[in-house]
PAZAPA-4460 file (N, C-alpha, C; in steps of 0.05 Angstrom, whole numbers, plus 32768, in hexadecimal, padded with zeros to 4 digits):
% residues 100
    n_x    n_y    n_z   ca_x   ca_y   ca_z    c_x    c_y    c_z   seq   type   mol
   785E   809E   7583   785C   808C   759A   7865   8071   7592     1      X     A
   7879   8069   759C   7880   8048   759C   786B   8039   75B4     2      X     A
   787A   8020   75A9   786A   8000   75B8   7875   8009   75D4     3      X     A
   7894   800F   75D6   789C   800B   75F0   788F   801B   760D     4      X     A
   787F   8031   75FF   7878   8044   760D   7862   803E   761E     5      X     A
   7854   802F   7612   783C   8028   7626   7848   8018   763F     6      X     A
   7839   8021   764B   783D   8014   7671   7827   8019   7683     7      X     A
   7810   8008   7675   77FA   800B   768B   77FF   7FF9   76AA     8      X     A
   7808   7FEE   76A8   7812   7FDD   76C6   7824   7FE4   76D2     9      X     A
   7836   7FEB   76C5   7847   7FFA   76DA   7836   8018   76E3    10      X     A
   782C   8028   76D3   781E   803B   76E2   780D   8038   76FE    11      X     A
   77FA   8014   76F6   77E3   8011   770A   77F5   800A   7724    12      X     A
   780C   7FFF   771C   781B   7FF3   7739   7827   8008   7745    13      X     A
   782F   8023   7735   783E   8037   7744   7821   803B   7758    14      X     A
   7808   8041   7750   77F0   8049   775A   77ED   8037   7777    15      X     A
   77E8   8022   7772   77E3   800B   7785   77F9   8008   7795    16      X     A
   7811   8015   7792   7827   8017   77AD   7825   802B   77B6    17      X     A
   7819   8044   77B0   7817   8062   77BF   77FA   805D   77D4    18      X     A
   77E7   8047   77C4   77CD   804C   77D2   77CA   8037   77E3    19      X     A
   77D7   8017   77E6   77D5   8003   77F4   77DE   800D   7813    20      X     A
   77F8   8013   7816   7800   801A   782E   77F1   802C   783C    21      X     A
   77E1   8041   7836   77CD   8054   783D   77BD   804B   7848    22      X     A
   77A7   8038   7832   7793   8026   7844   7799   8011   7852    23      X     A
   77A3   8015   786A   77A2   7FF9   787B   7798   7FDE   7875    24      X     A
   777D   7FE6   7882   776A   7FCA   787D   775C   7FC1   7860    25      X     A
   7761   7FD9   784E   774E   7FD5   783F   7754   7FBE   782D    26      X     A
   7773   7FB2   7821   776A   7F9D   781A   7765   7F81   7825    27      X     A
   7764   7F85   7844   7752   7F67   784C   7735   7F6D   784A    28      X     A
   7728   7F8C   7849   7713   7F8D   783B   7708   7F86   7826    29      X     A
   771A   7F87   7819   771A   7F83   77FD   770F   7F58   77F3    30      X     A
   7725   7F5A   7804   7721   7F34   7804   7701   7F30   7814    31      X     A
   7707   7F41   7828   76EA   7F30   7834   76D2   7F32   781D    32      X     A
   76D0   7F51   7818   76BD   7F57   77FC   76BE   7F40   77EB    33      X     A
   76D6   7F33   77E0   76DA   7F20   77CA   76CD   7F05   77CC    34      X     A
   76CB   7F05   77EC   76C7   7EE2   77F9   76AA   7EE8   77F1    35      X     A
   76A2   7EFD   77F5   7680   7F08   7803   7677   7F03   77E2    36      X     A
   7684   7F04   77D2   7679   7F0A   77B4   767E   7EF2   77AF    37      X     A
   7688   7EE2   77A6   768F   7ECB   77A5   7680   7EB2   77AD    38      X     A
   7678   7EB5   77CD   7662   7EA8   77D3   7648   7EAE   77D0    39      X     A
   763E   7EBF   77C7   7624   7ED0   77C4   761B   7EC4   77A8    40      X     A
   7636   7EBF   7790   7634   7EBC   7779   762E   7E9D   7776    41      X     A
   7638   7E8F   7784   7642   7E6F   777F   7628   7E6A   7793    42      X     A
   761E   7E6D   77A8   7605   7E6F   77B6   75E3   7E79   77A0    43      X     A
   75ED   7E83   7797   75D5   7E8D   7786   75D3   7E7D   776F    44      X     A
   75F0   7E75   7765   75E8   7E67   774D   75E1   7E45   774F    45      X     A
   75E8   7E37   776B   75DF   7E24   7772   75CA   7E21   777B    46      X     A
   75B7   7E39   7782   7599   7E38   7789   7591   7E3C   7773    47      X     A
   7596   7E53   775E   7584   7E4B   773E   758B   7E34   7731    48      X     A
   7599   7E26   7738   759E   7E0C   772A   7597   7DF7   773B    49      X     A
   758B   7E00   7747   7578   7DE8   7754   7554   7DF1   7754    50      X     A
   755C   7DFE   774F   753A   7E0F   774F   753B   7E0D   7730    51      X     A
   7542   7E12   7720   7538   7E1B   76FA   754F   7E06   76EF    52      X     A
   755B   7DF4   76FF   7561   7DE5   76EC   757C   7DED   76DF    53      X     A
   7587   7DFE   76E4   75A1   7E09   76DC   75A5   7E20   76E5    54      X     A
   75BD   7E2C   76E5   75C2   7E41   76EC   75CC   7E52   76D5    55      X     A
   75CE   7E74   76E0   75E3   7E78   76CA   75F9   7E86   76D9    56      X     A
   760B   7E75   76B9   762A   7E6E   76B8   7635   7E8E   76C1    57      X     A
   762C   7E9D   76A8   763E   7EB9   76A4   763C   7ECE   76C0    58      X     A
   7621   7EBF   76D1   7622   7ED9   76E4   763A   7EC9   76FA    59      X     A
   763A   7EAF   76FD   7656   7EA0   7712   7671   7EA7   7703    60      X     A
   7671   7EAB   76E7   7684   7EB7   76E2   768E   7ED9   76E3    61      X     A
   7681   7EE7   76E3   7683   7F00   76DE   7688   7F0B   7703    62      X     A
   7675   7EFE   7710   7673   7F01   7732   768E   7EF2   7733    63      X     A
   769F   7EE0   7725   76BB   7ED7   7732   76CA   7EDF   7737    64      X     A
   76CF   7EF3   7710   76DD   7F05   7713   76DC   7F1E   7724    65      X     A
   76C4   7F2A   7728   76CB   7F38   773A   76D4   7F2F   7750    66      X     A
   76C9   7F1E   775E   76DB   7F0E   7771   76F8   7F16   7774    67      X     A
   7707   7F12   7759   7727   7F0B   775A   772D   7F29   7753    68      X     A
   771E   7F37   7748   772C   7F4B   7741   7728   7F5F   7763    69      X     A
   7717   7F59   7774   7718   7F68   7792   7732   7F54   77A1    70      X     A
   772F   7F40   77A6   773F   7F32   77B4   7765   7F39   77AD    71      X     A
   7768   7F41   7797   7784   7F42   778D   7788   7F51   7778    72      X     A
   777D   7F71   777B   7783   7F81   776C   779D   7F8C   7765    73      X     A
   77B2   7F85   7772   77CE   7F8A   7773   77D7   7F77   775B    74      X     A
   77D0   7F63   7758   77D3   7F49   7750   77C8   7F4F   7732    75      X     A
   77B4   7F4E   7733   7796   7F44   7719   7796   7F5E   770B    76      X     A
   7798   7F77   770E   7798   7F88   76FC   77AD   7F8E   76F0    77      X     A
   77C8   7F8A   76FB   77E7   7F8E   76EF   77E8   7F75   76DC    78      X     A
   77DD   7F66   76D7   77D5   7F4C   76BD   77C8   7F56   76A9    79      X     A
   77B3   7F5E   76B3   779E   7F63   76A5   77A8   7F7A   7695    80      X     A
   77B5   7F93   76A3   77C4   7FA4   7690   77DA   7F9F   767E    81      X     A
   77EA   7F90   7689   77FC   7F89   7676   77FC   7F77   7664    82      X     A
   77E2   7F67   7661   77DA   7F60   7648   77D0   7F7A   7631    83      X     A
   77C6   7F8A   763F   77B5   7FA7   7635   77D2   7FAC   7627    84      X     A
   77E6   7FB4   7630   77FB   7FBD   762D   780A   7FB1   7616    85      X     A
   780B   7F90   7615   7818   7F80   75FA   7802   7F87   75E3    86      X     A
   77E7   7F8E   75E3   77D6   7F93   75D3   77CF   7FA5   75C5    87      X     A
   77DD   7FBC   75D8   77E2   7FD8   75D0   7802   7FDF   75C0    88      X     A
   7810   7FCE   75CF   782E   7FD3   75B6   7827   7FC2   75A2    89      X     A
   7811   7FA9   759D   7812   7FA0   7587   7808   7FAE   7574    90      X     A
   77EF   7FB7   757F   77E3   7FCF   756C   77F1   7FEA   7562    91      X     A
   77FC   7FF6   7574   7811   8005   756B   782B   7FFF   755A    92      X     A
   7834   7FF0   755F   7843   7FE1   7544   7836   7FD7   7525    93      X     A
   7822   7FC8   752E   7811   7FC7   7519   780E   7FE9   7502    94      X     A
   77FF   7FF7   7513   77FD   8015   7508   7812   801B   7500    95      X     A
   7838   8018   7508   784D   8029   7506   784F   8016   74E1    96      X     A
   784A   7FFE   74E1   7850   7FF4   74CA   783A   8001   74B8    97      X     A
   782B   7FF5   74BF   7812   800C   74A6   7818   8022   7497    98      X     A
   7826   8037   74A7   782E   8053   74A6   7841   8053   7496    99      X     A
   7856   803F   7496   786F   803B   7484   786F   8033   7468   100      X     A
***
């Protein structure tokens, strides 16, 4: 197996063009879900931080991302993979030298 071979983003986007057109509405569902999470997160963390004096950070962070990753899955996971993807031919290259 070479570096060139991996292609996790191009796989997810072949996926996400067979399945987008199918669901109509679902990704303005998708966004509304995102708004709904988003404010639930940033709402919650400004009432414990006014009630205990701080909030916490990692759950406004972790609730963001999900946020971004519903709102623009087309978008945010073809990144996200193709970093996976430079990390995986690095590693695989890495290994091909080892071997030699």
């Amino acid at each position: 197996m070479d570096a060139s071979s991996v292609d996790l983003s191009g796989a997810w986007s072949q996926i996400w063009a067979r399945i987008a057109p199918e669901l109509q509405g679902f990704d303005l569902f998708l966004i509304f879900l995102a708004v709904a999470v988003a404010v639930v997160v940033t709402v919650k963390y400004i009432y414990d931080s006014r009630r205990k004096g701080g909030g916490d950070v990692r759950s406004v962070t972790v609730g963001l991302v999900i946020a971004a990753l519903l709102a623009a899955p087309g978008l945010i996971i073809p990144l996200l993979l193709l970093v996976a993807d430079g990390l995986i031919a690095i590693f695989i290259a890495i290994i091909g030298l080892i071997d030699m």
